[in-house]
N, C-alpha and C positions, 0 to 999 in steps of 0.2 A: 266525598260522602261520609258524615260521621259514622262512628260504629253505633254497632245496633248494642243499648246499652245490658240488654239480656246476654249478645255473646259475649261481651264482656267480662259481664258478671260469674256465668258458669266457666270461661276459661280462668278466672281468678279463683275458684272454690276449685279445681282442678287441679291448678299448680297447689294450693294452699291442700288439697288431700295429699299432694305430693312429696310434703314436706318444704316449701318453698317458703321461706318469711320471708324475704327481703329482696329488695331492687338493688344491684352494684351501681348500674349506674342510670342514667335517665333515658339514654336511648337506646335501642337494642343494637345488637352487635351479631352480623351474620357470619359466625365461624367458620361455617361448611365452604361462604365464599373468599374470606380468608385463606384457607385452608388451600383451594382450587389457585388460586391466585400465587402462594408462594411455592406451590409443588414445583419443581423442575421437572420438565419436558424426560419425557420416559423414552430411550432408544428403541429404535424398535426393533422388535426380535427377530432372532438370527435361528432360520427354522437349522434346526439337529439334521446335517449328514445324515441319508439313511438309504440303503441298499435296495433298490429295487428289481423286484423280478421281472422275469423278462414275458414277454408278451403271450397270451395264452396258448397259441401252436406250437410256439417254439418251446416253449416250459414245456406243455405234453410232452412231444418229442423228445427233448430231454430225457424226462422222466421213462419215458419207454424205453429208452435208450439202459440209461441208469440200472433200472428193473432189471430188463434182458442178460445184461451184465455181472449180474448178483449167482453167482454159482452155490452160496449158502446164505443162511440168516446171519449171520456175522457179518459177512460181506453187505448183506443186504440193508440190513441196519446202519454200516459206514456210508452206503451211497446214499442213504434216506437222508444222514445229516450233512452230509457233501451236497445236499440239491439245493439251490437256490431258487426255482422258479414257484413256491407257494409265501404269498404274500404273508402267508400266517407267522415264519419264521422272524419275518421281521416288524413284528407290531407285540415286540415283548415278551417273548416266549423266551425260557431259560436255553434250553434245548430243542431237540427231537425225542420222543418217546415213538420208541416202536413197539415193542412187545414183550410179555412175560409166559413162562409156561411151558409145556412138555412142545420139544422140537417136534415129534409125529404124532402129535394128538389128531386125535379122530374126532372132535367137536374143536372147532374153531370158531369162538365169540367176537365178532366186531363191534365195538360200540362206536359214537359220535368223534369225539375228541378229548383229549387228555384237557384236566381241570390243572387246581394250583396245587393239590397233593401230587398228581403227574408228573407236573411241569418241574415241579421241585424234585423228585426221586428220580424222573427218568425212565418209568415202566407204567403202565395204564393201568388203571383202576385198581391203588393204592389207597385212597381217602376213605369217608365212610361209605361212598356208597360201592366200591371197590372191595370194603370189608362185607359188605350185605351181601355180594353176588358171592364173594369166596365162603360165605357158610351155605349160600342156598347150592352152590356148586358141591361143597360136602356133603351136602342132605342127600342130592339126589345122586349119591357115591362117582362125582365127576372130577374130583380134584382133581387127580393124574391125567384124566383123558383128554384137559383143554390146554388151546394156547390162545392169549389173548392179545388184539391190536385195534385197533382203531380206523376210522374213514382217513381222519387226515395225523399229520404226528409233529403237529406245535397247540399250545394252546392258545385258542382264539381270544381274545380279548373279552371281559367280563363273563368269560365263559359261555358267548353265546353256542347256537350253533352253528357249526360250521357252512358255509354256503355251498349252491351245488358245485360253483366253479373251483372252489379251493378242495371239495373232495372229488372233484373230476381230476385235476392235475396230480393229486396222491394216487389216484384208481391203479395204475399199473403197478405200484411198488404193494399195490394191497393183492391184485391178482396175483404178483409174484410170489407173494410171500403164501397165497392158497397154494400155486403150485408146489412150493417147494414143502409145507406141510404135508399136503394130500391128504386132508382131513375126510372123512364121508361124510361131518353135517356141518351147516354154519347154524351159527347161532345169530340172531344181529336186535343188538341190544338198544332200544330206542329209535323213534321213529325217522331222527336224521340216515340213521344207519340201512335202515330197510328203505326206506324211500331209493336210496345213491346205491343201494346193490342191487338191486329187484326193478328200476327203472319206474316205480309205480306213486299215484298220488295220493290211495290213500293214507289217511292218518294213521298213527299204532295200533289205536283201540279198534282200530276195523281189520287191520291187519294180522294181528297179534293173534297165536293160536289156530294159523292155518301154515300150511306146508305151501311152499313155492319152488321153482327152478331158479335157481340163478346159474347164468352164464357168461361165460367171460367175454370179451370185449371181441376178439379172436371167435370165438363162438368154440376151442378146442376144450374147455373143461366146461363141465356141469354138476352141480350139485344140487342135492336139496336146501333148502332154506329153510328157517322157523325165524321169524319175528317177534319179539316179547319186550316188556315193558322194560325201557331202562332203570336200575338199581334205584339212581338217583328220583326218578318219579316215585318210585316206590317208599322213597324217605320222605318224599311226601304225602303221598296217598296210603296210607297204612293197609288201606282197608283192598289196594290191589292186588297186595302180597297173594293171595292164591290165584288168582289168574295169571300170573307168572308162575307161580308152583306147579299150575295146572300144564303150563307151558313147557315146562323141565320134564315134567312125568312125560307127555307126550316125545320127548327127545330122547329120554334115556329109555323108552321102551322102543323108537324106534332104531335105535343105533342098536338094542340089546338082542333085538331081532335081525339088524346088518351082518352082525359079528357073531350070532348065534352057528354053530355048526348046522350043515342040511342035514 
């Protein structure tokens, strides 16, 4: 069927706005299957060796195992990064970040998971938004009184959040580390983190700025809880900054009233 002499015509005013004057040759030449034609056959890939952890019961166990066996945070920290069974350690993570902060603080902040400032240093919430929680923590005169860790202690990949399973297999080296603190309030920064200690579905913003129990797995520790927006959302939502503020005052008046003399 000949061409239609109109497409023609506007494929030649096309190429000719394109800067195109001239024909090489008379008949066209398809490069692309040129191209297909000379490629040599591509081997096929050789997937990367890569450690995989061990099946969800037995990781637990492990890990409870691991936990039990931590007589201090130094200790507890070596078995965090001696445990194999979170798949998180092996999908790129530098290290384990466990924790930074006063050994017996009486406010203990959990957040989600260490990001790529973390992952790089080795301690949680170092980056900006790590820098946002360490002045709101000074406003509301709490530097000294925290220590801080996280749900799980590798970073997840593109920094999502962590899933329940991968902070279900950390859970015991996180009670451990309540126990051995003995803090009187947690703090749990963002909503992966309040979800995975408080056992609950809702969201942050429903959450956020009321008190809870949380209780250990064992059901032998209890503490109060406070939920509050993590840093990082606050880097982005400018305008939540005081409902976290709101959140801190509620905290450090009720600790201020714990540790008050009768």
């Amino acid at each position: 069927m000949p061409a239609d002499p109109r497409a023609v015509e506007s494929l030649l005013a096309f190429w000719a706005e394109a800067g195109v004057d001239a024909v090489i040759q008379d008949a066209p030449i398809d490069r692309l299957a040129e191209r297909r034609r000379a490629a040599p056959a591509r081997p096929a890939a050789v997937p990367q060796a890569r450690a995989a952890p061990a099946d969800a019961p037995a990781a637990l166990e492990d890990a409870r195992r691991l936990a039990a066996g931590a007589p201090d945070l130094a200790a507890l920290a070596e078995a965090i990064a001696g445990f194999d069974g979170c798949g998180l350690k092996f999908e790129g993570a530098r290290q384990a970040v466990f924790s930074r902060g006063v050994a017996d603080a009486p406010v203990m902040v959990i957040g989600e998971g260490p990001g790529a400032d973390e992952d790089a240093q080795g301690a949680p919430f170092v980056g900006r938004a790590g820098k946002l929680l360490d002045r709101m923590l000074a406003a509301a005169g709490l530097t000294e009184r925290v220590f801080i860790t996280n749900t799980v202690f590798w970073r997840p990949p593109g920094n999502r959040n962590p899933t329940p399973q991968e902070q279900l297999v950390c859970a015991p080296f996180v009670e451990r580390a309540i126990a051995l603190v003995q803090p009187k309030l947690l703090l749990l920064a963002g909503g992966a983190s309040a979800k995975a200690l408080l056992q609950r579905p809702e969201g942050i913003l429903t959450l956020r700025g009321r008190w809870f129990d949380w209780t250990s797995s064992d059901g032998a520790m209890s503490l109060p809880a406070l939920p509050t927006l993590h840093p990082a959302f606050l880097l982005r939502q400018p305008g939540a900054k005081k409902r976290a503020w709101a959140d801190l005052l509620m905290l450090t008046d009720r600790l201020d009233r714990h540790e008050r003399p009768a």
